[in-house]
Every structure is written in C-alpha cells, then in structure tokens.
N, C-alpha and C positions, 0 to 999 in steps of 0.2 A: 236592824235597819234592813227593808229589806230594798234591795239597789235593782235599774230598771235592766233589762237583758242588754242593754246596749253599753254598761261597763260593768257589767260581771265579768267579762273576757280582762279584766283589767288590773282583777285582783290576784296578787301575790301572796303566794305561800312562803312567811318566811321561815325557816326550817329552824334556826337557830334558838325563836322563842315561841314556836310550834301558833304565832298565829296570821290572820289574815291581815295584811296591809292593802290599804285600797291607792290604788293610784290615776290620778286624773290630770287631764292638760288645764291649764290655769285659765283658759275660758269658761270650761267647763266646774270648776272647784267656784269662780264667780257666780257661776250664773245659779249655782246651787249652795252657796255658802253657807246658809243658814242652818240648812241639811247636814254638814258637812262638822259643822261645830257640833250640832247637837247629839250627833254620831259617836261623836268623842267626847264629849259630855256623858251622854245618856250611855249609850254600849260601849263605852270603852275602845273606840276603834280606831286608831292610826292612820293619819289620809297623808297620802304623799301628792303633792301640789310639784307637779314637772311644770319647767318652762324653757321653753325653746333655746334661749343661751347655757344650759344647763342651771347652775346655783340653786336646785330643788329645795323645797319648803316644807316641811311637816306642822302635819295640825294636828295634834293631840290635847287632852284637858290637864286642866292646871295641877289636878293632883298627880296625876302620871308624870307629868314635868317636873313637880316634885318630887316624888320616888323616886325618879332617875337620877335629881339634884344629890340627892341624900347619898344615894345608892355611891354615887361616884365620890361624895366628900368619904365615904366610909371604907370605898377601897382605895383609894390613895392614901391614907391616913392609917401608915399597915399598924400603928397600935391599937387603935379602933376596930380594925379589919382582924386581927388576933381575938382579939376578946369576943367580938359577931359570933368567929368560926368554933371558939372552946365553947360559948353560951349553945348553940346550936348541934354539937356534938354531944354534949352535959344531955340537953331535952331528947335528943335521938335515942341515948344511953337511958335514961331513966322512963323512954314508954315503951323499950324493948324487952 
C-alpha cells in the first residue's frame, strides 16, 4: 500500500516482530476505511486506530486474528505448547 506523505511520519517500527504498524487518529482511519481494511486484507498490514480518550483499536484481517487466536490457545495449553516445541526442534534436527 503505498500511504500519502502526510502519515508516513506515523508509521511505527515495531522491533519485537520486526514490522511496520501504521497509526492514524480515528477521523482519519474513517474517512479512509475502506483503505485501511483492505491493507490488512490485501498486504497483511496492522493499522492502529488512536482515539482521543485513549481505548485504541486495531484493524487487522481475520486470518491474522486467527493465528494470533490459535497462537495464544497453544501457548497457554503448555501440553500443546510442549509437543509445537519437540515437533519443531525434531524438523530443525532432521534438515541440519
């Protein structure tokens, strides 16, 4: 997507999962909405929706929201989260 020069000053590096989050004030995420889903639909891209009392909003696509659903049933569930980590160690072990 590519964003106009007037919120590329907006967008955040976030270090922890090395990518770009886009952040806009919630006039601005309206008046572009459509933009905004399709971003996160189409490119995969995380839009964070600020609003002046604080209680921010992310817009992400439903599969990412998925992954992250999963993600969190599998590391709370340390039997589940055991067996992920030996499966993943096993496939590391056998293409080294």
């Amino acid at each position: 997507m590519k964003l106009p020069l007037d919120i590329l000053y907006k967008i955040l590096y976030n270090m922890s999962r090395g990518d770009f989050l886009i952040a806009v004030n919630y006039s601005y995420a309206r008046e572009n909405f459509k933009r905004f889903c399709d971003a996160a639909v189409h490119e995969n891209e995380t839009v964070i929706v600020t609003r002046k009392q604080g209680e921010n909003v992310v817009i992400l696509s439903e599969t990412e929201y998925n992954n992250l659903t999963k993600d969190v049933y599998v590391r709370f569930n340390q039997e589940d989260y055991n067996l992920l980590l030996t499966a993943i160690n096993r496939q590391k072990t056998e293409n080294t």
